[in-house]
C-alpha positions as CSV (number, residue, x, y, z in Angstrom):
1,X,-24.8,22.7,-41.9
2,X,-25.1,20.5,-38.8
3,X,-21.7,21.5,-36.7
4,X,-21.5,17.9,-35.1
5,X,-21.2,16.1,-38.3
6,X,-18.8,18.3,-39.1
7,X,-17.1,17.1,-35.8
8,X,-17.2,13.7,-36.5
9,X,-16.0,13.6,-39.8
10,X,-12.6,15.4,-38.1
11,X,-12.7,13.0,-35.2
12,X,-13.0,10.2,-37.9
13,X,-16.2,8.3,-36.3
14,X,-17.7,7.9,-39.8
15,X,-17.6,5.5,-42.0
16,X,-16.0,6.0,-45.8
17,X,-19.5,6.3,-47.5
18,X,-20.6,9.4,-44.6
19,X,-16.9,11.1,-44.9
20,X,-17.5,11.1,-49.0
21,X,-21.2,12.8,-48.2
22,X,-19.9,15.2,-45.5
23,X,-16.9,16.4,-47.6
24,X,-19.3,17.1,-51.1
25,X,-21.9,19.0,-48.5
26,X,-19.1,20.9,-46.7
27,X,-17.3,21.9,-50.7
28,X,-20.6,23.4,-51.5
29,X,-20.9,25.8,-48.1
30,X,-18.0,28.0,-47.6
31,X,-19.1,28.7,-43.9
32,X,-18.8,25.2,-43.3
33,X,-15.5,24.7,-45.2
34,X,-13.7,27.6,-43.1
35,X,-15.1,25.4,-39.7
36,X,-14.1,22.4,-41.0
37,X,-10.7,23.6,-41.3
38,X,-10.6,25.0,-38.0
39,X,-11.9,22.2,-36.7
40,X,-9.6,20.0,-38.0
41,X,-6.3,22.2,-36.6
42,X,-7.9,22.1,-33.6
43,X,-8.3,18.4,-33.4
44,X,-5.1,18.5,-34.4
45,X,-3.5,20.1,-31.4
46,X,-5.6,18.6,-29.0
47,X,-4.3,15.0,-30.5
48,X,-1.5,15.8,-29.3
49,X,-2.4,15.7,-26.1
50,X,-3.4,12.9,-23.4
51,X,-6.7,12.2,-24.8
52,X,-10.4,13.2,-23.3
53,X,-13.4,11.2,-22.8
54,X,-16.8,12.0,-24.4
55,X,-17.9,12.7,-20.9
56,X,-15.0,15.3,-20.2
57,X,-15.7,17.1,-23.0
58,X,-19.2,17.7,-22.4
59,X,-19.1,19.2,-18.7
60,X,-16.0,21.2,-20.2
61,X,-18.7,22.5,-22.7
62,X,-21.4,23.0,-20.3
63,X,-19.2,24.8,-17.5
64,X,-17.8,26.7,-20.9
65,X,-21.2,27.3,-21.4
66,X,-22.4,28.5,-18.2
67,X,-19.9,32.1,-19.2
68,X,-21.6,32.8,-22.4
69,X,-25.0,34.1,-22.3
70,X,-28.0,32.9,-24.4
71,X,-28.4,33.9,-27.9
72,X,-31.3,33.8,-29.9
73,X,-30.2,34.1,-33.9
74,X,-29.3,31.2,-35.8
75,X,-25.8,32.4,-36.5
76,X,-25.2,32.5,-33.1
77,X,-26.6,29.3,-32.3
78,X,-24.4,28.1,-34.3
79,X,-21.1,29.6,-32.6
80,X,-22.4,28.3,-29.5
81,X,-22.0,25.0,-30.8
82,X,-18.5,26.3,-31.6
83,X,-17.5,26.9,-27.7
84,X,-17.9,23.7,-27.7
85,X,-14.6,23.0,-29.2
86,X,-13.3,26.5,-28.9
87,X,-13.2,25.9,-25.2
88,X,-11.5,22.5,-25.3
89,X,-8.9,24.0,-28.5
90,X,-8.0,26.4,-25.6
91,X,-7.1,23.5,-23.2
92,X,-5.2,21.7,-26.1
93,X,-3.1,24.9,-26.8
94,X,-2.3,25.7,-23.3
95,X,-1.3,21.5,-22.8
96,X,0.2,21.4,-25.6
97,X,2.7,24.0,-25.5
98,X,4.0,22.0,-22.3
99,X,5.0,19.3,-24.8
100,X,6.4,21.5,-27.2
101,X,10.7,22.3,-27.0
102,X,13.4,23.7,-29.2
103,X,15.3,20.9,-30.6
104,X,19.0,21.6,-32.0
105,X,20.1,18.1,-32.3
106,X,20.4,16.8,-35.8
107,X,18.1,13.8,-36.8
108,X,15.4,13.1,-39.1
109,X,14.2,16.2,-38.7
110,X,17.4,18.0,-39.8
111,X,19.5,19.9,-37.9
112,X,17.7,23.1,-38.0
113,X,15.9,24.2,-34.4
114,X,11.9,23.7,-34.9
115,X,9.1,23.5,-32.8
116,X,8.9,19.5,-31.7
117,X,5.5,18.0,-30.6
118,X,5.7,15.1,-28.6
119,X,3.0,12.6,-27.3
120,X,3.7,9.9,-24.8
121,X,1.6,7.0,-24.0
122,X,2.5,6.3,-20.1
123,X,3.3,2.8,-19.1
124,X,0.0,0.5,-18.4
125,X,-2.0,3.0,-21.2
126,X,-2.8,3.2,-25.4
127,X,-2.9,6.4,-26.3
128,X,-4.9,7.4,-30.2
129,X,-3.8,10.5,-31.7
130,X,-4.8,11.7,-35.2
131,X,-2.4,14.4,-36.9
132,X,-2.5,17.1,-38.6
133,X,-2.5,15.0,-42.3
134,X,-5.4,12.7,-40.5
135,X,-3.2,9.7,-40.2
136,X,-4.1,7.7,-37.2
137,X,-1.3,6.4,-34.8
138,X,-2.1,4.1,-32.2
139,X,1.0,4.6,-29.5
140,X,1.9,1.6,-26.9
141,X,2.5,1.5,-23.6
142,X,5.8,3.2,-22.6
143,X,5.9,4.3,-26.2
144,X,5.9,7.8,-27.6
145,X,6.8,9.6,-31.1
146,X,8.3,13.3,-31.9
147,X,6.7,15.5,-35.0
148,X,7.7,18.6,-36.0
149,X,5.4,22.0,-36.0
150,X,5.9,21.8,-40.3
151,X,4.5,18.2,-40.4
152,X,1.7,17.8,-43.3
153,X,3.0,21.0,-45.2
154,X,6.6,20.6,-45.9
155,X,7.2,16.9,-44.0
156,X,5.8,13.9,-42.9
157,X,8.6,12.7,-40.3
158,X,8.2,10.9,-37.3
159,X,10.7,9.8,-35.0
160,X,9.5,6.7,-32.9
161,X,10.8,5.0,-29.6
162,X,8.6,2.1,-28.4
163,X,5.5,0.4,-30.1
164,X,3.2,2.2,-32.9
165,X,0.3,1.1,-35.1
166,X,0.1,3.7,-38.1
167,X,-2.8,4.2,-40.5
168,X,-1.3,6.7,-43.0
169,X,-3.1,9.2,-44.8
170,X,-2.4,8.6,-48.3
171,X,-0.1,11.6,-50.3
172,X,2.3,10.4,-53.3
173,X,3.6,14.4,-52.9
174,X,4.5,13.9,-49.1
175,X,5.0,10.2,-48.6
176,X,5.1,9.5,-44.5
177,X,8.5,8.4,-42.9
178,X,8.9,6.9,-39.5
179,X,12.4,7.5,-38.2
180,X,13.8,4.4,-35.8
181,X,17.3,4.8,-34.8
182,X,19.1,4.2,-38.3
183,X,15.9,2.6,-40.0
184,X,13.1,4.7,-42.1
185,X,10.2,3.1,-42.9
186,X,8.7,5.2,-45.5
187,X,5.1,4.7,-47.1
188,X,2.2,6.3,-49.2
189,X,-1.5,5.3,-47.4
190,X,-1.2,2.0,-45.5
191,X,-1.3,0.0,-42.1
192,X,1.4,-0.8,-40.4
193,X,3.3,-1.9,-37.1
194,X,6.5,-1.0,-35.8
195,X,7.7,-2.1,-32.6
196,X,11.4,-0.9,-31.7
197,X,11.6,-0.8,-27.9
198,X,14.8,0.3,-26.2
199,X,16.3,-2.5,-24.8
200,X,15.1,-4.9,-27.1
201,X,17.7,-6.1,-30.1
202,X,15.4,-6.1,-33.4
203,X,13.3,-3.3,-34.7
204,X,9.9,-4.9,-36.6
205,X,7.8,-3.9,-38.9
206,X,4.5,-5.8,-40.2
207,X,2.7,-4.7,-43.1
208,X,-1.2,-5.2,-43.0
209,X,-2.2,-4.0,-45.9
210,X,-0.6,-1.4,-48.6
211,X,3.2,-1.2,-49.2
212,X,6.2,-0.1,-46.9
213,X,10.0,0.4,-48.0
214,X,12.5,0.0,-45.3
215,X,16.0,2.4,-46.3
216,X,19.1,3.2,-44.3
217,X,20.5,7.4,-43.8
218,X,23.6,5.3,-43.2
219,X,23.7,2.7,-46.4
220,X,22.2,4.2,-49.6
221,X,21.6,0.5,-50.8
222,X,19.8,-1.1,-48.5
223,X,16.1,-0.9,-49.9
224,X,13.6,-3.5,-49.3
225,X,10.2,-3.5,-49.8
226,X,7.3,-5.2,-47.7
227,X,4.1,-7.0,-49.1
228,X,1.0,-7.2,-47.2
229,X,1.2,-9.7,-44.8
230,X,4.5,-9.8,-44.4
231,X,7.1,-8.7,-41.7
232,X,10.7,-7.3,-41.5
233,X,12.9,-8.0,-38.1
234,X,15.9,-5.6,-39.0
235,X,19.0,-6.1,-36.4
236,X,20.5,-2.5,-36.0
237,X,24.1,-3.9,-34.9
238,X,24.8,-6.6,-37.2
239,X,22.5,-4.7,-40.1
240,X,20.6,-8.2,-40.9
241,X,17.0,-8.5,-42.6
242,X,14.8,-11.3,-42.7
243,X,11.7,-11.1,-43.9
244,X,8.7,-13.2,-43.5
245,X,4.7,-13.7,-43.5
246,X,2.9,-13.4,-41.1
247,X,-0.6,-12.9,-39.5
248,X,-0.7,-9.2,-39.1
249,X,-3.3,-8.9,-36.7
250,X,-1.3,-11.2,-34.3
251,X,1.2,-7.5,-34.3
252,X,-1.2,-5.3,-33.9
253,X,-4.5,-6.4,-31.8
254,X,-2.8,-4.6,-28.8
255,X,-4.0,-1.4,-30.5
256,X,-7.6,-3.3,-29.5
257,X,-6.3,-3.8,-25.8
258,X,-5.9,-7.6,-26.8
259,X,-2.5,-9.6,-26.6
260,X,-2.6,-12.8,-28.1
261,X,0.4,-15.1,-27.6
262,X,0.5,-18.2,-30.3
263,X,3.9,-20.4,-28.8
264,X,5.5,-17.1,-27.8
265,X,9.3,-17.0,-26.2
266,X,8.7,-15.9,-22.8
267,X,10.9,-13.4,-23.0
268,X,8.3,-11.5,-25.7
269,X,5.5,-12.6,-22.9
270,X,7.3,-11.1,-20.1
271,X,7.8,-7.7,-21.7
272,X,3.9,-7.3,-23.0
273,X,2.7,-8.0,-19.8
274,X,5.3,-5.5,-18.0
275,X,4.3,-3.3,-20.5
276,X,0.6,-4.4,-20.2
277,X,0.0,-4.1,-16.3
278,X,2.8,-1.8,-15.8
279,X,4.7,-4.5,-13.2
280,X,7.7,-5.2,-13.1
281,X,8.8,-9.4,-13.2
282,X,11.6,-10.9,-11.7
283,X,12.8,-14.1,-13.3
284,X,14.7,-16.3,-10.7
285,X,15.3,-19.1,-13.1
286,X,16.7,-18.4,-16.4
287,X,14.9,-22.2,-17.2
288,X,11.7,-20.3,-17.4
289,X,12.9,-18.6,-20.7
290,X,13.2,-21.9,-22.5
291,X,8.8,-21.7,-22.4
292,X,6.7,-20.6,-24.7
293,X,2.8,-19.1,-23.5
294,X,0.0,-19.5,-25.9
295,X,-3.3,-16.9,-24.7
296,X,-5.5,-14.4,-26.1
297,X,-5.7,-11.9,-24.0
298,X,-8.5,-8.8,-23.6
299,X,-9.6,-7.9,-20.3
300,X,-8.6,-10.9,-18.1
301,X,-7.3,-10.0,-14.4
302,X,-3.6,-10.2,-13.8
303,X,-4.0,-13.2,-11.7
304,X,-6.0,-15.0,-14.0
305,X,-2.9,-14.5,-16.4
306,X,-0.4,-15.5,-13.9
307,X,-2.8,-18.4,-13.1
308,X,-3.2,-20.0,-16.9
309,X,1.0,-19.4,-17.1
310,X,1.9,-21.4,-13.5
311,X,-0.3,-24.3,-15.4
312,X,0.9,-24.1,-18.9
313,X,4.9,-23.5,-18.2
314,X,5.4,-25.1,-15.1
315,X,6.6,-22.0,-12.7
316,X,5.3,-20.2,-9.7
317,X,4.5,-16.5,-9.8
318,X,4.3,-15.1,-6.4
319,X,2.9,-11.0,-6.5
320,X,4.8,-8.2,-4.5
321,X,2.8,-5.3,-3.7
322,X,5.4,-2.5,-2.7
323,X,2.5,-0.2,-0.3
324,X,5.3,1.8,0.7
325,X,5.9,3.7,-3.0
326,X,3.6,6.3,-3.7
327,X,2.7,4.2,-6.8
328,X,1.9,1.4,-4.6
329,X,3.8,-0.7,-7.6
330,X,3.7,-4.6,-8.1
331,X,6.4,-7.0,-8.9
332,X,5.5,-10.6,-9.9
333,X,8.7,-13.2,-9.4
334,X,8.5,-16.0,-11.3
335,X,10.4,-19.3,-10.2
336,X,10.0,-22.9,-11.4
337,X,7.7,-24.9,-9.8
């Protein structure tokens, strides 16, 4: 069996009609079941990890390659095609275990020290990682979540700070259960946002499409359920819940690199776009947070941005390039005009 499809289907760039075919051809060749299994750990680990272009991985596998000389029989041929990933599941091991630390705090993970992966998305970036039970996250800028090593076999915990998009693999035996300071989303197979920022007051949660239950470690009766289409904005201090619909993809399109702003509080405006860019804005005006921005944003130039907001709120935004960091960061101050 073709190696690469067997690649694919672990990377998840098939659609559901090709993953059903793949899966009844790899059942019927145990060769190919054992490498699909490997495969899969390895993409695994290497999810865990900043994430490689299509390019990088290919000079990796030619310069990996280059030390293994030619081999003629068909079962070697097709462990060549193996180095491939062997070489890059080396790379993802050796990154990996940077990430990895002994944790003897107590949390959702219990307080029992295990092996904690971690995966950061840095400020100004999205980061896609698929886990070891083939849920997708999508992770926000300045945004990162927290596993542990017995995730998919005895748990499916995760521990959240920032922004994520979740597309959970579906197991009634091992539901999946997102851990945000005292909040735990829990859920079977489903799409979902959360966005719990430090710094910000409410955690949210929108449901696209499946079912979500919100519960509390603190308060055994607080239980709500979502509905598609619907979203939770849970205060942590005061303990409130409203729910209310919504148009999901309005939460989530970041995950696309798109913003879109539909009479949005500038406050929610400022911190996307901080978040965004990776700026920092200065608000000399506190007027300027009784705005609201409407934009659809994809790949539009700062400026631009700053541009469409001096005409639709009424304020100047003046940039600040700082050359003497090593970052050479900006700062955008925004004043009323």
């Amino acid at each position: 069996m073709d190696i690469n499809k067997i690649w694919r289907l672990v990377t998840g760039d098939n659609n559901e009609t090709e993953k059903q075919s793949i899966l009844a051809d790899i059942e019927k060749d145990k060769e190919a079941l054992h490498a699909y299994h490997e495969l899969k750990n390895t993409w695994a680990i290497l999810s865990s990890t900043k994430p490689m272009s299509e390019s990088e991985i290919d000079n990796m596998y030619l310069r990996f390659r280059q030390q293994v000389s030619a081999q003629s029989s068909p079962l070697r041929i097709r462990f060549n095609e193996l180095y491939k990933y062997a070489a890059i599941f080396l790379l993802g091991v050796l990154i990996t275990s940077l990430l990895m630390y002994w944790s003897g705090n107590s949390g959702w993970f219990g307080s029992d020290k295990s092996l904690i992966h971690t995966v950061v998305a840095d400020k100004g970036q999205i980061s896609k990682v698929i886990l070891p039970d083939s849920s997708v996250v999508w992770i926000n800028s300045g945004s990162k979540i927290a596993y542990n090593n017995k995730f998919g076999v005895n748990n499916r915990e995760i521990e959240l700070v920032g922004q994520a998009f979740f597309h959970a693999a579906r197991d009634k035996k091992l539901p999946l259960i997102v851990g945000v300071n005292n909040l735990k989303i829990k859920v079977l197979g489903t799409k979902f946002d959360v966005c719990a920022y430090p710094g910000e007051k409410d955690i949210r949660v929108v449901l696209e499409s499946g079912r979500v239950e919100l519960n509390q470690a603190s308060d055994k009766k607080f239980n709500y359920r979502l509905s598609p289409g619907e979203v939770a904005i849970f205060n942590p201090v005061n303990k409130s819940l409203v729910i209310n619909k919504v148009q999901p993809e309005l939460f989530s399109s970041w995950k696309e690199g798109v913003l879109i702003f539909r009479d949005e509080p500038m406050t929610g405006v400022i911190a996307a776009l901080q978040r965004r860019y990776n700026i920092d804005i200065e608000v000399n005006d506190t007027r300027i947070y009784n705005s609201v921005f409407t934009a659809r944003i994809s790949n539009e130039p700062l400026d631009k941005i700053l541009k469409s907001m001096e005409f639709s709120c009424s304020l100047k935004a003046t940039i600040v390039r700082n050359s003497a960091e090593t970052d050479s960061s900006i700062k955008v101050i925004l004043s009323k005009q």
